[in-house]
TORKETOR-487255 format. One record per residue (C-alpha): residue in one letter; x, y, z. Coordinates in nm, 3 decimals, always signed. Layout:
# residues N
  resn     east    north       up
     A        X        Y        Z
...
This chain:
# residues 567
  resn     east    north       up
     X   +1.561   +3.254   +2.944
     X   +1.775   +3.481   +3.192
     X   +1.990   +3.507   +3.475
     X   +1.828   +3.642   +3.826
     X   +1.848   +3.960   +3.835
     X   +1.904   +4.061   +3.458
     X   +1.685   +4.204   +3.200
     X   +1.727   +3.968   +2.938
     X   +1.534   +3.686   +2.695
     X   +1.566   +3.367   +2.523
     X   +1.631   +3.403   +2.130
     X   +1.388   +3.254   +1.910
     X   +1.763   +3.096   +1.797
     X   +1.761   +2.894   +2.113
     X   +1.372   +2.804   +2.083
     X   +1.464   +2.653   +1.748
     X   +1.752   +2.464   +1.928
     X   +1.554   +2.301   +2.167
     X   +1.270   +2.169   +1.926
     X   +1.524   +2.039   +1.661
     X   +1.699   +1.834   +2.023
     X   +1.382   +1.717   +2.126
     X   +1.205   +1.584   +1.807
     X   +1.385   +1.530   +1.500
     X   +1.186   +1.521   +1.182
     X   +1.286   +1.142   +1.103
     X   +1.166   +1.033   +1.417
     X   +0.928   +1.224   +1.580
     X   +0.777   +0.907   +1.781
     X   +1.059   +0.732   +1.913
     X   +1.178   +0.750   +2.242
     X   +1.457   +0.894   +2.362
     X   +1.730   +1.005   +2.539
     X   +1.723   +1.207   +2.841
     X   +1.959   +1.473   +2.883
     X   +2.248   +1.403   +3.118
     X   +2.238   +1.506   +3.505
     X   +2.564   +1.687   +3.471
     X   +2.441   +1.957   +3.256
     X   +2.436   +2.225   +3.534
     X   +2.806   +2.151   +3.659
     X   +2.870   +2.246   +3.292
     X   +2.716   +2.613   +3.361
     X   +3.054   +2.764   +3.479
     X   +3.286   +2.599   +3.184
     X   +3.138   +2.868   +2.898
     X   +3.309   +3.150   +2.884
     X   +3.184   +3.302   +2.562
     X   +2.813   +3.332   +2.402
     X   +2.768   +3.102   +2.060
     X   +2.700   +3.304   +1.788
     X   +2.342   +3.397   +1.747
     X   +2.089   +3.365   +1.475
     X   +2.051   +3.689   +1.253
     X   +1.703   +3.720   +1.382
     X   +1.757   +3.654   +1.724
     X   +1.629   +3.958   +1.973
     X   +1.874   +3.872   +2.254
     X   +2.041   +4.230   +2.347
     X   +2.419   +4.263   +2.234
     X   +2.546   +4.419   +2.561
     X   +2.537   +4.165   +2.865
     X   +2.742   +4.034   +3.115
     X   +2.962   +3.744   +3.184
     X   +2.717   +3.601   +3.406
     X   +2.433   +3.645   +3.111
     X   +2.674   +3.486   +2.877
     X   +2.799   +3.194   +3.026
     X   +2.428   +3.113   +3.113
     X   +2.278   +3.170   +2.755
     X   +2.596   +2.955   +2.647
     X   +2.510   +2.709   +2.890
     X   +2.120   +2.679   +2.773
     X   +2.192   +2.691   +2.383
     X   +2.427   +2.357   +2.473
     X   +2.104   +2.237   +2.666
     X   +1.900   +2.305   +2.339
     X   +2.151   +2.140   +2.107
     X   +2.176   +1.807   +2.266
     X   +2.122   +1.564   +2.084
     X   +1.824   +1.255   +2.173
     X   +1.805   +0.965   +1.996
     X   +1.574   +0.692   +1.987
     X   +1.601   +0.389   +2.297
     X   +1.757   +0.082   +2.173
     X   +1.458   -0.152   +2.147
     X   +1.292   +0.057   +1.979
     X   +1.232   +0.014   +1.535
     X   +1.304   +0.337   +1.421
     X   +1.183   +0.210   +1.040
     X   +0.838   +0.126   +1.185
     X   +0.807   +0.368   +1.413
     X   +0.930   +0.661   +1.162
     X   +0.623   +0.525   +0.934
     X   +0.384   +0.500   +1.115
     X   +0.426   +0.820   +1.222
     X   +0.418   +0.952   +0.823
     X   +0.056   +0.787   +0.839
     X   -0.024   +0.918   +1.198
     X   +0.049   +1.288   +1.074
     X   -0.120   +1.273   +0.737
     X   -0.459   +1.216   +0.925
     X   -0.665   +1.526   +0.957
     X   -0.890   +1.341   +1.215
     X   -0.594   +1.443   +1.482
     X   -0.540   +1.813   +1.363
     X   -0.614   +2.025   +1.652
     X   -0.720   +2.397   +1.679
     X   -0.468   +2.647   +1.702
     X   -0.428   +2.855   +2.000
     X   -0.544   +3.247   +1.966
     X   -0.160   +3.296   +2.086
     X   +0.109   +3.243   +2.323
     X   +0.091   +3.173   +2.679
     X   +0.060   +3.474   +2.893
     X   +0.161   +3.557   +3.267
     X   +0.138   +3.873   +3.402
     X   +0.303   +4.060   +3.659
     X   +0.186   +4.356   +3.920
     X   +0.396   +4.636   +3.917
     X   +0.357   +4.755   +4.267
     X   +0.301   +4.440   +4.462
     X   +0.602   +4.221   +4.244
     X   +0.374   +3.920   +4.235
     X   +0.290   +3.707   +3.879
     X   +0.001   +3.586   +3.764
     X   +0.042   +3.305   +3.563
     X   -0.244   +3.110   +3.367
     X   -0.465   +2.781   +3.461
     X   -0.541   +2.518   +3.180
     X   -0.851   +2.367   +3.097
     X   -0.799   +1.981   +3.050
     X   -0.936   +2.038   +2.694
     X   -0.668   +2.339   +2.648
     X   -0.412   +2.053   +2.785
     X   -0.527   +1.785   +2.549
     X   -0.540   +2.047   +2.212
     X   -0.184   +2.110   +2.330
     X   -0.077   +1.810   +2.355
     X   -0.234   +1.686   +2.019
     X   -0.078   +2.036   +1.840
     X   +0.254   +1.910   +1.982
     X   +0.210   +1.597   +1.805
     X   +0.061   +1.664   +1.503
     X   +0.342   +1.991   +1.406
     X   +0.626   +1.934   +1.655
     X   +0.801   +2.026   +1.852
     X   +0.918   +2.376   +1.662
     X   +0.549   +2.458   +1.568
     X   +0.453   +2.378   +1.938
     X   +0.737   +2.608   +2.108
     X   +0.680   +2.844   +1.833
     X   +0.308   +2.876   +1.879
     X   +0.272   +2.857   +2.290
     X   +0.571   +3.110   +2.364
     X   +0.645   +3.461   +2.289
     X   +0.936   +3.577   +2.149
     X   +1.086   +3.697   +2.471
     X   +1.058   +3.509   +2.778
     X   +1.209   +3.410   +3.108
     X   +1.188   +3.074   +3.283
     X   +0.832   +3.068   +3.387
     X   +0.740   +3.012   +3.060
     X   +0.860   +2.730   +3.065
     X   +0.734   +2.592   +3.397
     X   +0.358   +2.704   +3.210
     X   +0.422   +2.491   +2.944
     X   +0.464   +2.196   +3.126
     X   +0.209   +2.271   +3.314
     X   +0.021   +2.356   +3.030
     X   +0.117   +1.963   +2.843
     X   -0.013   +1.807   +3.129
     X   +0.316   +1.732   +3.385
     X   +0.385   +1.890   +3.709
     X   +0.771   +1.978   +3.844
     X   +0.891   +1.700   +4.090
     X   +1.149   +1.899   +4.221
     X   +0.958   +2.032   +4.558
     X   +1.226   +2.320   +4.649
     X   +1.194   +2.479   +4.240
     X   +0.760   +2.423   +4.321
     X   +0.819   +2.664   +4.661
     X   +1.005   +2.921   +4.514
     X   +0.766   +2.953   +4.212
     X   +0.453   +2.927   +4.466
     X   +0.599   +3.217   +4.669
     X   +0.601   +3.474   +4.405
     X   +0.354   +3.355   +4.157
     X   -0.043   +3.355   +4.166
     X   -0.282   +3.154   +3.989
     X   -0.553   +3.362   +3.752
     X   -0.512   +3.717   +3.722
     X   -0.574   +3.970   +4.015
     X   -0.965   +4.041   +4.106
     X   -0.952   +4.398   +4.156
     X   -0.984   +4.684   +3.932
     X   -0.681   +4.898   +4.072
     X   -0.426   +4.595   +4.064
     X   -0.528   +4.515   +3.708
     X   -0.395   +4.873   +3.596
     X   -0.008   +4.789   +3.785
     X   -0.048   +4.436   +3.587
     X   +0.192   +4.414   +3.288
     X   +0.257   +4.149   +3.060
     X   +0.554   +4.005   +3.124
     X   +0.806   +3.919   +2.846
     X   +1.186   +4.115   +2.881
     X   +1.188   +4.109   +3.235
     X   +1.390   +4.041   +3.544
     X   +1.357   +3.631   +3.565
     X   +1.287   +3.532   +3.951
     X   +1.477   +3.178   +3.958
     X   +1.825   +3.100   +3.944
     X   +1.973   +2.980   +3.662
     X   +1.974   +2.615   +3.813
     X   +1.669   +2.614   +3.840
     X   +1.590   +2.736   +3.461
     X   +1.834   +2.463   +3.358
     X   +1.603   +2.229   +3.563
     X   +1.289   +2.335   +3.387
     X   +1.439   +2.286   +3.068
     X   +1.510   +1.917   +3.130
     X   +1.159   +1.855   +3.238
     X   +1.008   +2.055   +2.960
     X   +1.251   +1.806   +2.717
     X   +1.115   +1.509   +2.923
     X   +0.740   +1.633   +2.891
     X   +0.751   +1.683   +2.520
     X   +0.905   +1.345   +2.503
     X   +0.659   +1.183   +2.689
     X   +0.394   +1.309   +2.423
     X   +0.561   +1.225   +2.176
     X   +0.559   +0.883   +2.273
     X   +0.215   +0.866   +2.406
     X   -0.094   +0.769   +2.227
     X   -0.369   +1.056   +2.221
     X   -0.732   +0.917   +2.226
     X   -0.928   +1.024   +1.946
     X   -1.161   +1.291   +1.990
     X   -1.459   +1.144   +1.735
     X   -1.406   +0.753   +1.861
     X   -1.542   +0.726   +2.220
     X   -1.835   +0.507   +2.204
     X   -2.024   +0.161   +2.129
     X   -2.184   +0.323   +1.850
     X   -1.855   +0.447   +1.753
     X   -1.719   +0.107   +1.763
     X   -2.032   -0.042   +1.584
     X   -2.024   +0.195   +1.273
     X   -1.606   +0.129   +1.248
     X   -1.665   -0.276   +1.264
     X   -1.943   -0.229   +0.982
     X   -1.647   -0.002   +0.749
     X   -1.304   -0.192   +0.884
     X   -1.150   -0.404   +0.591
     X   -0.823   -0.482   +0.772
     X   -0.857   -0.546   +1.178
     X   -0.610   -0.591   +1.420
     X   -0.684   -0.843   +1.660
     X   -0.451   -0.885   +1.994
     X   -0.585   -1.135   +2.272
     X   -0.467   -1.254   +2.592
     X   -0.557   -1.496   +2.848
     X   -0.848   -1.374   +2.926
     X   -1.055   -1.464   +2.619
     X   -1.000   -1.834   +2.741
     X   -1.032   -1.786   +3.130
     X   -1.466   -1.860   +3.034
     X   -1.320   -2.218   +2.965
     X   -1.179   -2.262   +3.332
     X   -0.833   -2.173   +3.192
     X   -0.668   -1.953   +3.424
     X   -0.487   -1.647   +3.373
     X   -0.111   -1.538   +3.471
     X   -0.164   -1.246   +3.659
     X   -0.457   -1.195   +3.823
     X   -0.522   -1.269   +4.205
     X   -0.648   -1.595   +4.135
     X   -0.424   -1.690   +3.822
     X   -0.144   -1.968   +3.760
     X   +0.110   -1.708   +3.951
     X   -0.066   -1.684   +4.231
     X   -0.115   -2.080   +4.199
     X   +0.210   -2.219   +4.230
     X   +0.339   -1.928   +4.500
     X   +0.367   -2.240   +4.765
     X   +0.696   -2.384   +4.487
     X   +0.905   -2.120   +4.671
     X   +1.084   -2.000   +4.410
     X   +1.210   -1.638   +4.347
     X   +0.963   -1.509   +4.100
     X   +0.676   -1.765   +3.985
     X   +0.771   -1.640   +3.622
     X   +1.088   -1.862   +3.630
     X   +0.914   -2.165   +3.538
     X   +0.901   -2.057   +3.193
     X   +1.222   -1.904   +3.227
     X   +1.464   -2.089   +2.956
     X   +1.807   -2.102   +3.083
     X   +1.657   -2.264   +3.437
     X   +1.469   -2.485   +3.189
     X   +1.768   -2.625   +3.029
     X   +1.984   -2.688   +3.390
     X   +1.585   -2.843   +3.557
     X   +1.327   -2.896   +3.317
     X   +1.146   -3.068   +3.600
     X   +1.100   -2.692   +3.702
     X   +0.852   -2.664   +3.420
     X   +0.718   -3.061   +3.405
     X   +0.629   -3.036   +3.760
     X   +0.310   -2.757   +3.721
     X   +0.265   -2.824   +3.308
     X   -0.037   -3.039   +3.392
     X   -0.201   -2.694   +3.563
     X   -0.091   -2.517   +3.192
     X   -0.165   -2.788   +2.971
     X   -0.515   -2.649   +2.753
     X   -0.790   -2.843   +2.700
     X   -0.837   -2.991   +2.346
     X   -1.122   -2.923   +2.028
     X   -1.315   -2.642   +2.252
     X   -1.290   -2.269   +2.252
     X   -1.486   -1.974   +2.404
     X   -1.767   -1.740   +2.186
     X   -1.515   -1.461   +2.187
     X   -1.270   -1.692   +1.969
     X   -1.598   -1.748   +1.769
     X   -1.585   -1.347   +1.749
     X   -1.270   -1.343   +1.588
     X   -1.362   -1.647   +1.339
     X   -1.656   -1.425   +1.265
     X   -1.461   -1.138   +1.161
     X   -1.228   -1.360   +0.939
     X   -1.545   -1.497   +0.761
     X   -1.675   -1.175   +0.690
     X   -1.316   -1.072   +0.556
     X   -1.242   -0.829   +0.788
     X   -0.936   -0.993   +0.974
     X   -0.621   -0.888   +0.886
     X   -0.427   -1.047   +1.205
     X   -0.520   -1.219   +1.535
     X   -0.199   -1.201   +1.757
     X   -0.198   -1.394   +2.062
     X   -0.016   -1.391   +2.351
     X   -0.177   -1.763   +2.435
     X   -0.036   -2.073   +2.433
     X   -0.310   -2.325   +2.451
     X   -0.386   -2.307   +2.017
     X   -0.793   -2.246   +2.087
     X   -0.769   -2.045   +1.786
     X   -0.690   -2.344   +1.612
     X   -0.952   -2.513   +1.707
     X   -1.208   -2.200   +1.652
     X   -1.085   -2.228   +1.292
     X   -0.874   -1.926   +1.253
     X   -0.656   -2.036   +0.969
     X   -0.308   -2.029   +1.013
     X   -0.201   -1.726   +0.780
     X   -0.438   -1.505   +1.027
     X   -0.292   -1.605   +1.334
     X   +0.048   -1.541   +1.486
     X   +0.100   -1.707   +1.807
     X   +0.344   -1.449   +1.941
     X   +0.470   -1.674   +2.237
     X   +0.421   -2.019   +2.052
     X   +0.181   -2.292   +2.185
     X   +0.168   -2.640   +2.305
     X   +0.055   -2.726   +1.932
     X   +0.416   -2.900   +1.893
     X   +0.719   -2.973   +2.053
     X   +1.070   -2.980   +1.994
     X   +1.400   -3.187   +2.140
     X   +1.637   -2.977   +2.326
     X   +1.916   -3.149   +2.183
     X   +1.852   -3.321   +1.867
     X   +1.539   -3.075   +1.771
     X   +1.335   -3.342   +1.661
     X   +0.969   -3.206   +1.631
     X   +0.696   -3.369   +1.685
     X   +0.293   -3.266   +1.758
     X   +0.239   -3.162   +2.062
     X   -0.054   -3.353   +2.149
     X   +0.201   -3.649   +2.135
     X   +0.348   -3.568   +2.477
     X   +0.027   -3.447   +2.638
     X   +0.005   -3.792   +2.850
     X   +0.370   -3.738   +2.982
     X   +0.310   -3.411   +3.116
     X   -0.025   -3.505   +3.228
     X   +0.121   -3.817   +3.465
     X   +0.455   -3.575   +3.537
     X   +0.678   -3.741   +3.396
     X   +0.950   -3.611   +3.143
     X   +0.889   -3.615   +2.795
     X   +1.165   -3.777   +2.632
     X   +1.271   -3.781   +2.271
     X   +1.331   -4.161   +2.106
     X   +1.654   -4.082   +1.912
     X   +1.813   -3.931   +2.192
     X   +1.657   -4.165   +2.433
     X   +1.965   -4.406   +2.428
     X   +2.211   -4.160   +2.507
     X   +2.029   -4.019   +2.787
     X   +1.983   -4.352   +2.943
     X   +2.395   -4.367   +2.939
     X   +2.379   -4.031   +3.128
     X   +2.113   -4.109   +3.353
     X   +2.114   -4.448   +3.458
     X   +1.868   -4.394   +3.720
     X   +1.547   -4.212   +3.688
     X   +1.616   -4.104   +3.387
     X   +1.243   -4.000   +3.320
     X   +1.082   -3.861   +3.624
     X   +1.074   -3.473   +3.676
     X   +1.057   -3.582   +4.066
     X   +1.379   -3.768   +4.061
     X   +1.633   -3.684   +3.842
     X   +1.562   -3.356   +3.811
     X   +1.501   -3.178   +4.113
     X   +1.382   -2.876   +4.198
     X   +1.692   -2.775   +4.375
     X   +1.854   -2.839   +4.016
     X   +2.074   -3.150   +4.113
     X   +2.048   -3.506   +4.017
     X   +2.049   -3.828   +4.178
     X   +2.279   -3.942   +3.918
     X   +2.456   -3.581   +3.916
     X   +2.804   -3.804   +4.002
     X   +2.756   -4.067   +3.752
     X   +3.132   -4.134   +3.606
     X   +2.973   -4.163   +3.252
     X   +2.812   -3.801   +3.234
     X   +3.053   -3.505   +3.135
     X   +3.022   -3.207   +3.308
     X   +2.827   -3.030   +2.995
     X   +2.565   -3.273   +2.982
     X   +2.274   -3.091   +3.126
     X   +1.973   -3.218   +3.301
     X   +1.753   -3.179   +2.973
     X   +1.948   -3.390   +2.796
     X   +1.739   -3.538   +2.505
     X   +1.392   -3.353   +2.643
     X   +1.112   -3.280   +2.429
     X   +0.999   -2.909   +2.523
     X   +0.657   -2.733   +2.432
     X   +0.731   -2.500   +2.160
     X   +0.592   -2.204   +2.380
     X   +0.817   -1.884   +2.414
     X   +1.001   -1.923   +2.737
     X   +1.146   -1.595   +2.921
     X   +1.499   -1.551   +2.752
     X   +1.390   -1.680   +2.373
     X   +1.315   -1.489   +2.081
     X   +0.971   -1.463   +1.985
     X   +0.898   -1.671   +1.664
     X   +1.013   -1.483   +1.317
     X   +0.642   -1.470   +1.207
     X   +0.577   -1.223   +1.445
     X   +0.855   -0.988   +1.305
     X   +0.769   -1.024   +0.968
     X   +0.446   -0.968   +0.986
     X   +0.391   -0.701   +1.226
     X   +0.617   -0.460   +1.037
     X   +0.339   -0.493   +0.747
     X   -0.012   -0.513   +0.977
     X   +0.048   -0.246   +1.173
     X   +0.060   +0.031   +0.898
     X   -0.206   -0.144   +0.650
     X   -0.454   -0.199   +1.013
     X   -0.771   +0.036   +1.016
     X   -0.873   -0.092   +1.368
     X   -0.724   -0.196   +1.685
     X   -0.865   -0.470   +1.929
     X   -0.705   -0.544   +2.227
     X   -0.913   -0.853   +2.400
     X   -0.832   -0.969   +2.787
     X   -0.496   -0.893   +2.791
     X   -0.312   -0.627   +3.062
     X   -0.060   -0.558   +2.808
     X   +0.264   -0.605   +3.034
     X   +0.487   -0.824   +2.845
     X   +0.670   -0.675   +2.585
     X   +0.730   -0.644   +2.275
     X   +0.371   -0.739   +2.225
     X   +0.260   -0.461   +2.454
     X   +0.413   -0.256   +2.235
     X   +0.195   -0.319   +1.949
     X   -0.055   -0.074   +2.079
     X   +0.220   +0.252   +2.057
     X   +0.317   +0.109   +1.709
     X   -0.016   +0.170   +1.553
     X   -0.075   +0.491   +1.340
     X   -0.266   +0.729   +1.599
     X   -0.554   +0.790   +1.397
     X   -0.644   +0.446   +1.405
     X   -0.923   +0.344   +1.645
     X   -0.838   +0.135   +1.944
     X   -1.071   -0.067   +2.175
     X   -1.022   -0.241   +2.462
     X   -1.251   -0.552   +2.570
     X   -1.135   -0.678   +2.894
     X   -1.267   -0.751   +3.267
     X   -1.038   -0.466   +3.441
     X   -0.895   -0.150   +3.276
     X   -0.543   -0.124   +3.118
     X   -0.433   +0.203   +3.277
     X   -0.077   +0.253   +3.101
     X   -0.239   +0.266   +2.758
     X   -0.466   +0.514   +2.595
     X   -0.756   +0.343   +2.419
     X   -1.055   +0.522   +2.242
     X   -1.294   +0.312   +2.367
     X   -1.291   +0.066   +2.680
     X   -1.548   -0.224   +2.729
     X   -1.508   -0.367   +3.052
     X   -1.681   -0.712   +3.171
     X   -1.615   -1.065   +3.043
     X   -1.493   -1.117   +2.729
     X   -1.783   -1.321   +2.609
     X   -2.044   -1.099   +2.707
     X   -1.920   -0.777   +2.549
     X   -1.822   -0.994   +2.220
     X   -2.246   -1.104   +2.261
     X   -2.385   -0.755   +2.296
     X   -2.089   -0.606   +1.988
     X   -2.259   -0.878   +1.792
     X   -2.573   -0.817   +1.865
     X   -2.509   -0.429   +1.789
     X   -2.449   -0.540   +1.478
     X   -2.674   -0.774   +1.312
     X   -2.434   -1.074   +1.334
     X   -2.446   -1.372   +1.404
     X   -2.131   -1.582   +1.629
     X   -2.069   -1.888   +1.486
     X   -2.045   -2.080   +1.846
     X   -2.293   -2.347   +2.008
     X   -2.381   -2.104   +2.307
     X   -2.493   -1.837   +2.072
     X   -2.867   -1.945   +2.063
     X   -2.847   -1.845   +2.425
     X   -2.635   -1.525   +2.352
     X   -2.811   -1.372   +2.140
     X   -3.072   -1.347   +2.345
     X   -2.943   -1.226   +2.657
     X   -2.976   -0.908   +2.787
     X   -2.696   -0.691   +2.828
     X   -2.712   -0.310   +3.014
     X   -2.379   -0.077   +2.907
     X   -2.322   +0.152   +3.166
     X   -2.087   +0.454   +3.110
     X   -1.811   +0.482   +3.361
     X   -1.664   +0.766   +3.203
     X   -1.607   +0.949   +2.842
     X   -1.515   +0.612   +2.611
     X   -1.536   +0.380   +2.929
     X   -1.823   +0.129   +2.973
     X   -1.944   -0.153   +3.194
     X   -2.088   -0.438   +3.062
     X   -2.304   -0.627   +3.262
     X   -2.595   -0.865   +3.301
     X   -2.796   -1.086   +3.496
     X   -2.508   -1.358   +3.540
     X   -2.244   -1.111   +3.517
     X   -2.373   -0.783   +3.699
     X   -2.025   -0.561   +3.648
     X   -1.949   -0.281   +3.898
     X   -1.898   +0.044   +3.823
């Protein structure tokens, strides 16, 4: 990289600088660390040039400007990026070991290094235009070698700051910065020039003059970290996996599938979802509160339970019936093919579909049982169903008593001693301390409220499933509460990954996308396949007619006569 207005190049040295910031070998998935804003007000504080590596083709002779600039982008190189906090570097680090093993992502190696030109006469470069299969193989070389291979292979060994503006380009990213975009527009033309006579002024350019300021080239270098970084961290579809076919073949050879559902493999049921325009959010809008997610928010549930108790009745699932797609699932687990179902549900339909209990992880608990707030008393949940169904507070019996003392008055009605402005009509009483709070002795659902830890059985086991998996399925979920969202990042990349849902999930890369209602697509899979769903509706299922309609490469529409679909 140079200084305007000097004939100078980046040393293969500093190349090797920046790949070892960007991606260290232990960890080549994680996230990380951006570099700081305050890198360019360190430009002027290097007075000398580090020393440079033996085989570095930097000239010796340049000026103070040059050095203090090469100084300055060698510290850019070096910095150091380390995985983001919630992030497990142990799983992450191995599943990438698996990821990289896998010759199903090796991509083709480039016939060499980017190339931009430059007329002679006129001053003008021509720089190169990427094909979005010369932007995927890039991005998949990136993963697959690194970051050292990647800069190694895409860049000559002298270069100036366009470079690197072509190799973001060239991963896929475009420069936000709209004044750095202008100056490059202004002296640089896409494709080469079309006539004859130009061609013979047109050089290659390497150890040349470099046209931007060294703010700028400081600039690109912090998006170039910030593009490799992103590909690291992103999931590359897999070039071989892209249709039902695909998907039919893989569910015949799968031993170990990963199953992750959401609330839309019960919405068939009349159980509505969270998020959707007509789901329990949207519902319970008219409460007034802040965000509708703060009824299952824990710490308001422990000051006004009646916060919760007041729309449970609209949460509370249906008992002893469950959709064909759980059916689906139970049919995978008879043929031994499920390793895990994880589900982000709470109403324990799995249960009743007969997945057993050492295939299932209910990653945000379920109304299955309950547990006292104070004493921690369980019980089945089923016990407490009538409370919540007449709104009343669920109360347990050995703290019962005690409660009574606290709450002399309407001690048991969501509506009256708990309010939804958090006070109580008893809120003076002399005999209640101050620390007694308003769920004092209440039996709670044992479903993962906002602000508890997920149960331990889903960190114990997901550490194991996701590197022994040999198939992903993500069914009618959007994927936007984490960790579980996560899952789908976490999974070696050469492992397939589906998605059967009624809308697309846009932030996530899958293979293959089936989208209509959950039951239908889990019909027409099965009837792919020869198998048979072990659900009362099936006689009628297997029957129906179903027309997949490609959307676009590994994106379908299913549809029928009930459900048409729109593409």
């Amino acid at each position: 990289m140079t200084i305007p207005h000097m004939n100078h190049a980046v040393s293969k040295n500093a190349k090797n600088k920046v790949s070892s910031a960007i991606c260290p070998t232990q960890d080549r998935n994680g996230i990380r660390k951006q570099p700081d804003d305050n890198i360019v007000n360190e430009l002027s504080s290097h007075k000398k040039p580090k020393a440079s590596h033996p085989n570095s083709l930097m000239k010796p002779k340049t000026t103070d400007k040059h050095e203090r600039t090469q100084a300055a982008l060698e510290d850019v190189a070096s910095l150091q990026l380390r995985p983001a906090d919630d992030m497990d570097p142990v799983t992450v680090s191995a599943a990438s070991v698996v990821s990289m093993s896998n010759d199903v992502l090796k991509p083709e190696t480039p016939k060499g290094p980017i190339i931009i030109g430059k007329n002679t006469l006129s001053g003008i470069f021509y720089g190169p235009s990427f094909s979005k299969g010369e932007s995927l193989n890039a991005r998949m070389f990136l993963k697959y070698y690194g970051a050292h291979k990647f800069l190694d292979t895409y860049l000559p060994e002298n270069l100036n700051s366009l470079y690197i503006y072509y190799l973001i380009k060239l991963l896929g990213f475009e420069v936000k910065d709209q004044a750095l975009i202008g100056t490059i527009n202004s002296i640089v033309h896409i494709s080469p020039p079309e006539h004859p006579q130009d061609s013979k002024n047109t050089i290659s350019v390497t150890n040349v003059e470099d046209p931007l300021a060294k703010k700028q080239t400081v600039r690109l270098i912090k998006d170039l970290q910030r593009a490799i970084n992103k590909v690291l961290c992103t999931r590359l579809r897999l070039s071989n996996f892209f249709t039902v076919d695909h998907f039919v073949q893989k569910l015949h050879t799968a031993q170990k599938i990963l199953v992750l559902t959401g609330a839309g493999v019960s919405t068939s049921l009349g159980i509505p979802d969270f998020r959707s325009s007509e789901g329990f959010y949207s519902r319970i809008r008219h409460l007034g509160l802040d965000d509708p997610q703060d009824v299952f928010n824990y710490n308001i549930f422990m000051h006004d339970p009646s916060v919760f108790y007041n729309i449970a009745n609209m949460v509370l699932p249906p008992e002893n019936i469950y959709s064909p797609l759980h059916s689906f699932i139970k049919m995978l687990q008879a043929k031994g093919k499920l390793l895990r179902n994880y589900t982000q549900n709470i109403d324990n339909l799995e249960s009743y579909a007969g997945i057993s209990a050492d295939k299932l992880v209910q990653c945000h608990g379920s109304f299955a049982t309950a547990t006292c707030v104070t004493c921690h008393w369980n019980l089945p949940g089923e016990r407490i169903f009538n409370k919540i169904r007449n709104l009343e507070l669920p109360l347990c019996p050995y703290c019962f008593k005690k409660r009574r003392e606290y709450f002399p008055e309407g001690y048991n009605s969501p509506s009256n001693s708990n309010r939804l402005d958090g006070t109580s009509s008893q809120d003076s009483a002399p005999t209640r301390p101050p620390y007694i709070l308003n769920s004092y002795g209440v039996l709670k659902p044992d479903i993962t409220f906002f602000g508890e830890a997920l149960p331990s059985k889903f960190h114990k086991s997901i550490r194991e499933d996701i590197l022994e998996c040999d198939l992903l399925i993500c069914i009618g979920t959007s994927l936007k509460v984490a960790p579980v969202s996560e899952i789908v990042n976490m999974v070696p990349a050469h492992v397939p990954q589906v998605l059967i849902n009624y809308d697309p999930v846009k932030h996530a890369e899958f293979d293959l996308s089936l989208l209509g209602y959950c039951d239908d697509v889990a019909a027409m899979v099965a009837q792919k396949c020869g198998w048979t769903i072990p659900h009362k509706k099936w006689n009628d299922l297997k029957n129906k007619k179903f027309e997949c309609r490609e959307k676009d490469k590994g994106v379908y529409v299913v549809a029928s006569d009930e459900h048409p679909g729109t593409l």
